[in-house]
ZAZADREN-886404 format. One record per atom (N, C-alpha, C): residue in three letters; x, y, z; atom name; residue number from 0. Coordinates in Angstrom, 2 decimals. Layout:
- Ala	X	Y	Z	CA	NUM $
...
This chain:
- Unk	16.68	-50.43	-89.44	N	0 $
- Unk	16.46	-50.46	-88.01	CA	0 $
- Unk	15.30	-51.39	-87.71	C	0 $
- Unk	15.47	-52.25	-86.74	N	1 $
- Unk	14.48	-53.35	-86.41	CA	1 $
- Unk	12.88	-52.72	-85.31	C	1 $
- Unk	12.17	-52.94	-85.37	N	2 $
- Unk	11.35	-52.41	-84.56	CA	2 $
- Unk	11.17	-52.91	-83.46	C	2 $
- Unk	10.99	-51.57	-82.31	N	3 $
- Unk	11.13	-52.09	-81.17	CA	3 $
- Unk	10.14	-52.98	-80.62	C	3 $
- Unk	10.76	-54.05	-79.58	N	4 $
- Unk	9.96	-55.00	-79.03	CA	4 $
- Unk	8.97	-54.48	-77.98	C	4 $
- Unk	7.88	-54.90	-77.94	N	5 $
- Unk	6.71	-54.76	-76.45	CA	5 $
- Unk	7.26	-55.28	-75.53	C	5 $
- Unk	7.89	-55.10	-74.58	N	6 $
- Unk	8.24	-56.45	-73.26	CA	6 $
- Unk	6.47	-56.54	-72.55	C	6 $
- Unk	5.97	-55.62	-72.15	N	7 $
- Unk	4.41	-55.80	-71.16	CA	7 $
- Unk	3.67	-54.85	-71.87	C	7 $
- Unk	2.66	-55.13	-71.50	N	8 $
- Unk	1.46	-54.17	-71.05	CA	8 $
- Unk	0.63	-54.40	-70.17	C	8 $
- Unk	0.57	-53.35	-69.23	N	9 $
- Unk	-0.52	-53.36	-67.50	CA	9 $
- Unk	-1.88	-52.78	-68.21	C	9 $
- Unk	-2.06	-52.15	-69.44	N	10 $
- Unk	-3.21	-51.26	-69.47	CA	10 $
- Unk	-2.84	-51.05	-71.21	C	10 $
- Unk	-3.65	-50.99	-72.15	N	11 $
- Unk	-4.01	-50.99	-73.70	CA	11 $
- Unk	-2.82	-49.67	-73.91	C	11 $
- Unk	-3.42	-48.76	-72.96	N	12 $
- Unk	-2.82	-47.13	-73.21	CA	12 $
- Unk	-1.36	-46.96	-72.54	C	12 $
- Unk	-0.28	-47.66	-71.88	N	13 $
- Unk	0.37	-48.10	-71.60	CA	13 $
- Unk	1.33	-49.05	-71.50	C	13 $
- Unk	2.93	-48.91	-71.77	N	14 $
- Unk	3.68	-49.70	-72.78	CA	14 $
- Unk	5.05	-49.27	-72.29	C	14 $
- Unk	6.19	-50.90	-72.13	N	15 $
- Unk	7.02	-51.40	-71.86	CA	15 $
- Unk	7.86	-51.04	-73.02	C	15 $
- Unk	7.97	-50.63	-73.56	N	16 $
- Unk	9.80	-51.18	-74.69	CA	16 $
- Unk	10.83	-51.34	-74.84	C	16 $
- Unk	11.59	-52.44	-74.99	N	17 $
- Unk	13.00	-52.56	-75.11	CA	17 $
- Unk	13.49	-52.86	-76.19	C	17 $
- Unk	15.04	-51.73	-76.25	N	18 $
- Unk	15.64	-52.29	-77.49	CA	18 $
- Unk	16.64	-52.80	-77.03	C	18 $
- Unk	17.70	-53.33	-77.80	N	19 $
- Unk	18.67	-53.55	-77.38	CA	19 $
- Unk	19.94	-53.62	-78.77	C	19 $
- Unk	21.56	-52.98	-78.63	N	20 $
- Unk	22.57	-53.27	-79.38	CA	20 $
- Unk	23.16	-54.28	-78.73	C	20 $
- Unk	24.40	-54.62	-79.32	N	21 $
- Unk	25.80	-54.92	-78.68	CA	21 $
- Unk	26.43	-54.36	-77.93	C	21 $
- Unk	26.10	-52.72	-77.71	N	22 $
- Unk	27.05	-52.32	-76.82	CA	22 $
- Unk	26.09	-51.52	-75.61	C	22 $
- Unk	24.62	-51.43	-76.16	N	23 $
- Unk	23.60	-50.37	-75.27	CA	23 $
- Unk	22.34	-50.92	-75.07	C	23 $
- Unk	21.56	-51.00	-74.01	N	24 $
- Unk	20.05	-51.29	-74.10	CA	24 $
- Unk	18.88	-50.49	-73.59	C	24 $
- Unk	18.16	-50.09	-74.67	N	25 $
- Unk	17.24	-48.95	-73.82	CA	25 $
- Unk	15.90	-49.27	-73.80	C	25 $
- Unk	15.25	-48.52	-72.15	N	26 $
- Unk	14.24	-48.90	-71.76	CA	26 $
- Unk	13.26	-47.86	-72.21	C	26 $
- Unk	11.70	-48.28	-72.66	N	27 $
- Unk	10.79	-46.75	-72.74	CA	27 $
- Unk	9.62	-47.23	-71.85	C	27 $
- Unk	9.59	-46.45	-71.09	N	28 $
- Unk	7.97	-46.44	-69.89	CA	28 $
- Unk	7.17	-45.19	-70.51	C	28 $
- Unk	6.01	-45.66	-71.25	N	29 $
- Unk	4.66	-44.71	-71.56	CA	29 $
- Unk	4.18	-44.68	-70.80	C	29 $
- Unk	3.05	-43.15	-70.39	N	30 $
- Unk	1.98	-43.59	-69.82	CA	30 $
- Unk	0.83	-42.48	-70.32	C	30 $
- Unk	0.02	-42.60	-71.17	N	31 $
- Unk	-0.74	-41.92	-71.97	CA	31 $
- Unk	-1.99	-41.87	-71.49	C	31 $
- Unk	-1.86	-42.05	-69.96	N	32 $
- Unk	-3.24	-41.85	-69.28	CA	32 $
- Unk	-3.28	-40.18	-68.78	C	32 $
- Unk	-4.12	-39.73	-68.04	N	33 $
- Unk	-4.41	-38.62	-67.47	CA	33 $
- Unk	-4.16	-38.68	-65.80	C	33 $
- Unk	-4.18	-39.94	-65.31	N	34 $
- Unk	-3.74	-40.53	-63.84	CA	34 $
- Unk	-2.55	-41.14	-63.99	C	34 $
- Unk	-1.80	-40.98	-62.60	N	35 $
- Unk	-0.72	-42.15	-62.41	CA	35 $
- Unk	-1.06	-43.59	-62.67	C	35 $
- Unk	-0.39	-43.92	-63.29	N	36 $
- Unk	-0.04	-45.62	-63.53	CA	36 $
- Unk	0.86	-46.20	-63.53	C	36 $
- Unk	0.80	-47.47	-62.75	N	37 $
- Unk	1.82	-48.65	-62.70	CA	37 $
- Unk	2.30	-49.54	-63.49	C	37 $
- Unk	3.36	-49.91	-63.37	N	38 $
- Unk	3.78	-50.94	-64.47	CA	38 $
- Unk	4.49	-51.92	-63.44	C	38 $
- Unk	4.28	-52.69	-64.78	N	39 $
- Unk	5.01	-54.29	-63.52	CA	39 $
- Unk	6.25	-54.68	-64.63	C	39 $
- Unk	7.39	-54.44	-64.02	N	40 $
- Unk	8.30	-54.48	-64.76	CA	40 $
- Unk	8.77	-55.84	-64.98	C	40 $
- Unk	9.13	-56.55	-65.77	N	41 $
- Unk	9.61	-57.80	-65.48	CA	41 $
- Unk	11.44	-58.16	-64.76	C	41 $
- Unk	11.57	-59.03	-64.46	N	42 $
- Unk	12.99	-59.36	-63.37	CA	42 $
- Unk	13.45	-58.72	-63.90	C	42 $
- Unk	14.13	-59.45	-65.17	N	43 $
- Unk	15.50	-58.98	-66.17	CA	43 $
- Unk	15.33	-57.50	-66.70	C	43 $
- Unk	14.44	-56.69	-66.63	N	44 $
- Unk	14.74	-55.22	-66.89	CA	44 $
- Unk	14.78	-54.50	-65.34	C	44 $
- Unk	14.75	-55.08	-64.34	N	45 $
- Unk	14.61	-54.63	-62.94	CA	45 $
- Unk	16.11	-53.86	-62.44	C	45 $
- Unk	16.55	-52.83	-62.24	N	46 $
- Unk	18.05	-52.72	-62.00	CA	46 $
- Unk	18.17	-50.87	-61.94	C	46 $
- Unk	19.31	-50.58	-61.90	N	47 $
- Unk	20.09	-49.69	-62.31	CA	47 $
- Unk	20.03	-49.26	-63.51	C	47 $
- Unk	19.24	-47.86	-63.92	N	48 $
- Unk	19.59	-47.37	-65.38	CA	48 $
- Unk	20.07	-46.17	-65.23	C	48 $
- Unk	19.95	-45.47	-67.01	N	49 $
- Unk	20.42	-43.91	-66.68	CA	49 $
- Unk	19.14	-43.28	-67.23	C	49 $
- Unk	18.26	-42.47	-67.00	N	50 $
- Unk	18.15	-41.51	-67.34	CA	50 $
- Unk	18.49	-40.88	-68.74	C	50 $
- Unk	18.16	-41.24	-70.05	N	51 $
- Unk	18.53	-40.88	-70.99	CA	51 $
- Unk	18.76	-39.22	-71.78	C	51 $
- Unk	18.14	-38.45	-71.20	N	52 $
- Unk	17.54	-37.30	-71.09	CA	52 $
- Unk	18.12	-36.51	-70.04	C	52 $
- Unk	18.36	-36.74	-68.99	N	53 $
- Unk	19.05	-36.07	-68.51	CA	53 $
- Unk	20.06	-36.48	-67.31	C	53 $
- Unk	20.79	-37.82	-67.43	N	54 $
- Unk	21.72	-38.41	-67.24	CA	54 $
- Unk	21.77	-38.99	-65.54	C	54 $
- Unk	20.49	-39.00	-65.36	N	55 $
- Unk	20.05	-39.12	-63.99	CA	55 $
- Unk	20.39	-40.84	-63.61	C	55 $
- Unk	20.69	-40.85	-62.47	N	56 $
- Unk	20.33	-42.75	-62.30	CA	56 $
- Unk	19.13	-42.37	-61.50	C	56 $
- Unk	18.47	-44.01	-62.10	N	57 $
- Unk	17.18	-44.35	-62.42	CA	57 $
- Unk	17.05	-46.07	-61.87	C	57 $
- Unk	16.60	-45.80	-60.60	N	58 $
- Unk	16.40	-47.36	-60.24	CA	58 $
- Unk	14.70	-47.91	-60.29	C	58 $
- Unk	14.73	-49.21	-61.46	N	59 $
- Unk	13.40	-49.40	-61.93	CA	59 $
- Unk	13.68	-50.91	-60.75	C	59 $
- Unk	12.48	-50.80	-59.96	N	60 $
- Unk	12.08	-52.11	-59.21	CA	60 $
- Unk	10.67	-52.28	-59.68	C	60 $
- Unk	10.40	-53.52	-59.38	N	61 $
- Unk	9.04	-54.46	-59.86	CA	61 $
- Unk	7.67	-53.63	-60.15	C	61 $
- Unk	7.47	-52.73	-59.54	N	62 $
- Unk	6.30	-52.10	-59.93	CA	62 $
- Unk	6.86	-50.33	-59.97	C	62 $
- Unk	6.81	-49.64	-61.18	N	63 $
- Unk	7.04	-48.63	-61.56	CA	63 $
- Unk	5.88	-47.60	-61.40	C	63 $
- Unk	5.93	-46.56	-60.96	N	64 $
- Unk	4.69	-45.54	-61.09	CA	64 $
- Unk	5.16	-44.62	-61.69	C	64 $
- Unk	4.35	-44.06	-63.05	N	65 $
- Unk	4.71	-43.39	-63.96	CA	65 $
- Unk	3.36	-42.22	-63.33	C	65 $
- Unk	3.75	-40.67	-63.98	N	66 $
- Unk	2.68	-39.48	-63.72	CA	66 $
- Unk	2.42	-39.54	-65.40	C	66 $
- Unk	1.46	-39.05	-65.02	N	67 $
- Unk	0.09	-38.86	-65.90	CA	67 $
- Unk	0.92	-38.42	-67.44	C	67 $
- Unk	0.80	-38.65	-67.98	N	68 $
- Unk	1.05	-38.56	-69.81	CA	68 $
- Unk	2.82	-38.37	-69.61	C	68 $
- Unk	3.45	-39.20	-68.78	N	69 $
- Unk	5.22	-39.09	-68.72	CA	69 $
- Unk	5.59	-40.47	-69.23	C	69 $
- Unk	6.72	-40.28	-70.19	N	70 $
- Unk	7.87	-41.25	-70.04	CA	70 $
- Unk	8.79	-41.21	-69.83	C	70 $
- Unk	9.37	-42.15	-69.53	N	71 $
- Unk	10.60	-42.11	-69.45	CA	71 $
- Unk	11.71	-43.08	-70.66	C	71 $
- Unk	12.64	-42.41	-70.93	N	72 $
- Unk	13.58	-42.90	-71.36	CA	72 $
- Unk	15.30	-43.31	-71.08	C	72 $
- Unk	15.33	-45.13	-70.42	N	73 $
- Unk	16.22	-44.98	-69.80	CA	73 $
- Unk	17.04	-45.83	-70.76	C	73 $
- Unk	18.63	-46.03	-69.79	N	74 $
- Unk	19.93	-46.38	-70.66	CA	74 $
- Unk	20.50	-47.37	-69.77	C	74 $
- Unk	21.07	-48.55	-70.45	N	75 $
- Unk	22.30	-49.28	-69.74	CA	75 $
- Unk	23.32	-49.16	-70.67	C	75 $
C-alpha cells in the first residue's frame, strides 16, 4: 500500500489527505486542535462527496470548517 499523499496544510496540527484507486478516491480532513479550524481546500477536491462513515453527502467548498479534534472521512 502506497502512502497517503498531503494535498495542504492551513496549520502544522492540521491536514488534507488524499488517496486515490482506479475505481475510488478518498478524502481525510484532521483537525487536532481544541478550536474550530479551517481548511482551504484546493479546486480539484472541491465537490460532492460521501460521508464515509456514515453514508451522508458531504459538500466540501473552498474553505472547510472542521470542530475541534473531528475528522472527517469522505468518498467519491
Amino acid at each position: 500500500m502506497k502512502i497517503l499523499k498531503k494535498i495542504t496544510k492551513t496549520n502544522p496540527l492540521d491536514v488534507i489527505i488524499k488517496k486515490a484507486t482506479a475505481t475510488e478516491t478518498v478524502l481525510v480532513l484532521v483537525n487536532s486542535r481544541a478550536t474550530v479550524q479551517s481548511f482551504t481546500v484546493p479546486t480539484a477536491l472541491q465537490g460532492n462527496w460521501t460521508n464515509a462513515k456514515t453514508g451522508v453527502g458531504v459538500t466540501v467548498s473552498s474553505n472547510m470548517a472542521i470542530n475541534s479534534f473531528q475528522y472527517l472521512i469522505l468518498k467519491k
